[in-house]
C-alpha positions as CSV (number, residue, x, y, z in Angstrom):
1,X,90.9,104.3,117.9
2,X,88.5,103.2,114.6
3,X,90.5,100.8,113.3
4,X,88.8,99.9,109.2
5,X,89.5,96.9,107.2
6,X,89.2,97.8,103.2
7,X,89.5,95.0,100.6
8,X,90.2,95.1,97.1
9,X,88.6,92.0,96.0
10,X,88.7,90.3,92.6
11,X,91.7,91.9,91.0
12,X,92.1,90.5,87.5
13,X,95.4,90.4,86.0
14,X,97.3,88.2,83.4
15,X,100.7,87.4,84.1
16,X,103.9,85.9,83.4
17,X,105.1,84.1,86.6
18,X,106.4,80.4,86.8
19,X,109.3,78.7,86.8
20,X,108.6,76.5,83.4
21,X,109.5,78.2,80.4
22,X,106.3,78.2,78.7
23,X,104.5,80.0,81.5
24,X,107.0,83.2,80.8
25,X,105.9,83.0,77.4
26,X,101.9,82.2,77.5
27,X,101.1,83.8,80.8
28,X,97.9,82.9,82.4
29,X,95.0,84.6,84.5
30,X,95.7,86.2,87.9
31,X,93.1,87.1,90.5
32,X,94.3,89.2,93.8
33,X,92.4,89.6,97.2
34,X,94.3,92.8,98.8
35,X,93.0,93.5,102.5
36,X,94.7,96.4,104.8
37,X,93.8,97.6,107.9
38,X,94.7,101.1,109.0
39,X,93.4,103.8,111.9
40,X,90.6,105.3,110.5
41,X,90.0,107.9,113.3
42,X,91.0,111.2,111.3
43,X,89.0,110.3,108.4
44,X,85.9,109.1,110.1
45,X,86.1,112.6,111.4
46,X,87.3,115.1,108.6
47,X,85.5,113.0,105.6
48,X,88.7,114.2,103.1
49,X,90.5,111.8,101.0
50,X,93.6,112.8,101.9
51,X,93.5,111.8,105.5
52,X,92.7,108.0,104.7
53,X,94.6,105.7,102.5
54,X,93.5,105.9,99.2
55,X,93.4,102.6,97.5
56,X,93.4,103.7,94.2
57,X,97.2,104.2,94.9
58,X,97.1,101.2,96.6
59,X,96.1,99.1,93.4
60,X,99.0,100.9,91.6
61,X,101.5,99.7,93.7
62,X,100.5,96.2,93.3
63,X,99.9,96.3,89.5
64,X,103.7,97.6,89.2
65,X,105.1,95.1,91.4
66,X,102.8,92.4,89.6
67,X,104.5,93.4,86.1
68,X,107.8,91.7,86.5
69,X,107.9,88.1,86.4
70,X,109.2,86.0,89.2
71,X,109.3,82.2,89.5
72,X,107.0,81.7,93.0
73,X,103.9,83.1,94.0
74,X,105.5,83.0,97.6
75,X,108.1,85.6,96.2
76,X,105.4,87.8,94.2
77,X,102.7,87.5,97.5
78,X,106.2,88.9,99.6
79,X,107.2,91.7,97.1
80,X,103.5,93.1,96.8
81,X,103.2,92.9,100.7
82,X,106.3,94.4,101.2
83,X,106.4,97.6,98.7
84,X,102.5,98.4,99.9
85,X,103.6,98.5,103.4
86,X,107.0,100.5,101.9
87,X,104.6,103.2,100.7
88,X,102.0,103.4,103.1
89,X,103.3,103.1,107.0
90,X,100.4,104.2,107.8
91,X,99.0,100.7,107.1
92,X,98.8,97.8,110.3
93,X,99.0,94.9,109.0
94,X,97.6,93.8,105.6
95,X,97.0,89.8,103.6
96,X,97.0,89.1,100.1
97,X,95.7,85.9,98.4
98,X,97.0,85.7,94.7
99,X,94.7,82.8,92.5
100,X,97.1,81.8,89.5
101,X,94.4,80.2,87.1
102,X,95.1,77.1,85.0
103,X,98.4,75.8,86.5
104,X,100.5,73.9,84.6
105,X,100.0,70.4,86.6
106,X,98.8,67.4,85.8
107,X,95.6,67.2,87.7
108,X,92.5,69.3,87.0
109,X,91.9,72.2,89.5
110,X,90.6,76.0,88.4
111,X,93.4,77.3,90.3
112,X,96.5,77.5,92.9
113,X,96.6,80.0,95.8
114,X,99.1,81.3,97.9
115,X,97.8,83.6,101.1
116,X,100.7,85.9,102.6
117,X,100.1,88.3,105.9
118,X,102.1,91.0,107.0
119,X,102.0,92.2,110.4
């Protein structure tokens, strides 16, 4: 078996996630880390696209589940991890960091980070 770890690193996105009301209206700056790990023996062999997972689709699964607004990143990190593994079984186990930058607190940080895995 040749198992293969691919990342999709630095995802920019802007948002509208929060539980203040302010953050559903002014949004703010969202960067995802997506990593998956899948059995990479057929495609290490055959070299066609169609035998691996293509992360292209990959990216538009989490952009659509990104798009609606929820209150916690816990939820969002969940819902992401949850409809990727949905449309790809294929897929071992995956973890997903999502940055929100700028949080509304009182403190000065660049940003607050939740890390989800799925197994």
């Amino acid at each position: 078996m040749s198992n293969c770890t691919i990342t999709l690193a630095q995802i920019q996105l802007w948002g509208y996630h929060g539980c203040l009301p302010e953050e559903r209206i002014i949004g703010a700056k969202y960067t995802i880390e997506y990593c998956f790990t899948f059995n990479a023996s057929k495609p290490c062999r055959t070299d066609y696209l169609y035998d691996t997972i293509n992360y292209a689709e990959i990216y538009n699964v989490i952009k659509q589940e990104f798009d609606t607004p929820v209150n916690l990143l816990e939820h969002l990190a969940a819902k992401i991890l949850k409809a990727v593994h949905s449309n790809f079984p294929k897929i071992i186990n995956s973890t997903i960091t999502i940055k929100k930058h700028n949080p509304p607190i009182s403190g000065e940080t660049d940003f607050v980070a939740v890390t989800m895995s799925y197994k």
